[in-house]
N, C-alpha and C positions, 0 to 999 in steps of 0.2 A: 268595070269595077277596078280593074285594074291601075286605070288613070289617076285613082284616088291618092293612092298610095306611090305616087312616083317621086317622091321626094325621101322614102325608108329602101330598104334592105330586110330581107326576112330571113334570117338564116337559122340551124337548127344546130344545137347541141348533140353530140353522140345517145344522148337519152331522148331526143326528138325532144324538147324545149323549145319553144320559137322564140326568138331575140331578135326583137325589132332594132332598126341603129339607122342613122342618116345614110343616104347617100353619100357614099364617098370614103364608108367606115372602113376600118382596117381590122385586123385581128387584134390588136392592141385592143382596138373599143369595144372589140367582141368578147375578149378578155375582162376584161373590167365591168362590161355590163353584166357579167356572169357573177363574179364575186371581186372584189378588192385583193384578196389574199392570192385567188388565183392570175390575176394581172400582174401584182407585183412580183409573183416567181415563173413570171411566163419566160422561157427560152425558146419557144421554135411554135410553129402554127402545122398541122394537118390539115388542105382545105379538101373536099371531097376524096378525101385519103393518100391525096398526093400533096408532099411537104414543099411551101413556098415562103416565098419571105415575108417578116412581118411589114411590109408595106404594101402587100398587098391589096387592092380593093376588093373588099365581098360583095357578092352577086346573090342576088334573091335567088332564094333551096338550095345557099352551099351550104353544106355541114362542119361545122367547125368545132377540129380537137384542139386543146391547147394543150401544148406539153409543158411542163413545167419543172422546176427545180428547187430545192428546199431554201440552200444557199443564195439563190439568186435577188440580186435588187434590180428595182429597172434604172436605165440609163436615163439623164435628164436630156438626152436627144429623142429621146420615144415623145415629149413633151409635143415636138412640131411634126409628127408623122400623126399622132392620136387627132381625129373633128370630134369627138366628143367633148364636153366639158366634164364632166366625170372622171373621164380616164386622164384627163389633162392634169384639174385639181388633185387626184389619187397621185398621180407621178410625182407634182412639185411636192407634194407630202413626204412622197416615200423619198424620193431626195434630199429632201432639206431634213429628214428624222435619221438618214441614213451618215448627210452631214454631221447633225450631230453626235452621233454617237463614236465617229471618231476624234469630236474634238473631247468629249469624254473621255475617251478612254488614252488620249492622250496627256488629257489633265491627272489623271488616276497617275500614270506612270511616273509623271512631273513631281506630283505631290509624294507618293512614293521613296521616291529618288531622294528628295529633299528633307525627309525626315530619317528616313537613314543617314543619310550625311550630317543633320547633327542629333545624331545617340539616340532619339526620339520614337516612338513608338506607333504607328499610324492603324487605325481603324475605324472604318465606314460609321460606327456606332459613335467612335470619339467626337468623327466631325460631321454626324447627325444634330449633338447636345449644343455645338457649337454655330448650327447654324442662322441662329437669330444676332448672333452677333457680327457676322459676314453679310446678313440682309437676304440672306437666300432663300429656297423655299424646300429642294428636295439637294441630298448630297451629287448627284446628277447634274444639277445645274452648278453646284460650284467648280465640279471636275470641267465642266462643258469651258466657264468662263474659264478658267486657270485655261485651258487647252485654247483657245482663243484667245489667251494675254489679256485678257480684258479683268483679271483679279489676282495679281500676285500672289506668288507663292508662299513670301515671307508675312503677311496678313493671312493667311489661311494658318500657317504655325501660330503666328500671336495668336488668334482665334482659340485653338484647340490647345493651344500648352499657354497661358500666359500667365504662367507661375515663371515660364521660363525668356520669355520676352522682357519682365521687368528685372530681370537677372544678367549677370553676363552669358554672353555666347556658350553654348557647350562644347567643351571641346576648346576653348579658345583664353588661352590667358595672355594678360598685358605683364610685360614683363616691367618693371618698375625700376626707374631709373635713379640713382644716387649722386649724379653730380646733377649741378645746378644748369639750367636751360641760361644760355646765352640771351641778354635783352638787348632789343633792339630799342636805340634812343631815336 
């Protein structure tokens, strides 16, 4: 009977679960076969109560704890250690969402920045109203582009203030000159 199944792994959860996984699975895939949420803040593996590294291969009737962490993202090197496709797809996810949200929260800071420096008043709400005029869809994605250079700063103010983009600069006056400009013949 045994022979059937030589191509899985049977391993058990601390609550006795069985979790089937390929040959060759690791605590990673054990992880993530369990739940998504718990893969993504896995730090460390217990296999039969002794702590090993997550590269490890699982063995048919190990018991496997995962430990975890709240803060934790996984690393997009856990990507080529995971045989699963599940925990592989789950990792480029949590990477490229984890991507983004620093280019977020870089563009927040940018935009930020920018309306302060000239006199301007900034709120998530102002460039909610504005967002059909930028092409965007949620204020998330325009911080995301703004932090990837990919939508200028000074087009997100025209957007949101453009009483004051058809106005002069704030903050900024042309001083006006009284002699006559020199012509060049």
């Amino acid at each position: 009977k045994l022979e059937l199944f030589h191509d899985q792994v049977f391993c058990f959860t601390p609550k006795g679960r069985l979790i089937a996984l390929p040959r060759g699975a690791t605590p990673i895939d054990f992880a993530y076969a369990v739940h998504t949420d718990i893969g993504n803040s896995c730090v460390g593996v217990l296999v039969n109560g002794r702590q090993v590294p997550l590269t490890t291969q699982l063995r048919n009737g190990d018991e496997v704890v995962i430990l975890t962490s709240p803060g934790q993202t996984p690393p997009a090197a856990w990507e080529k250690i995971a045989v699963t496709g599940r925990a592989r797809s789950s990792i480029r996810r949590a990477t490229r969402d984890g991507l983004r949200k620093q280019y977020s929260e870089l563009g927040r800071r940018l935009l930020v920045s920018a309306f302060a420096k000239s006199n301007l008043e900034y709120s998530d709400e102002k460039l909610r109203k504005a967002l059909g005029r930028l092409g965007q869809k949620t204020v998330e994605d325009v911080h995301a582009e703004v932090g990837r250079d990919e939508l200028a700063v000074a087009e997100v103010v025209k957007a949101v203030h453009p009483e004051v983009a058809a106005g002069p600069t704030v903050g900024a006056s042309r001083p006006r000159s009284t002699q006559a400009r020199p012509q060049n013949d």
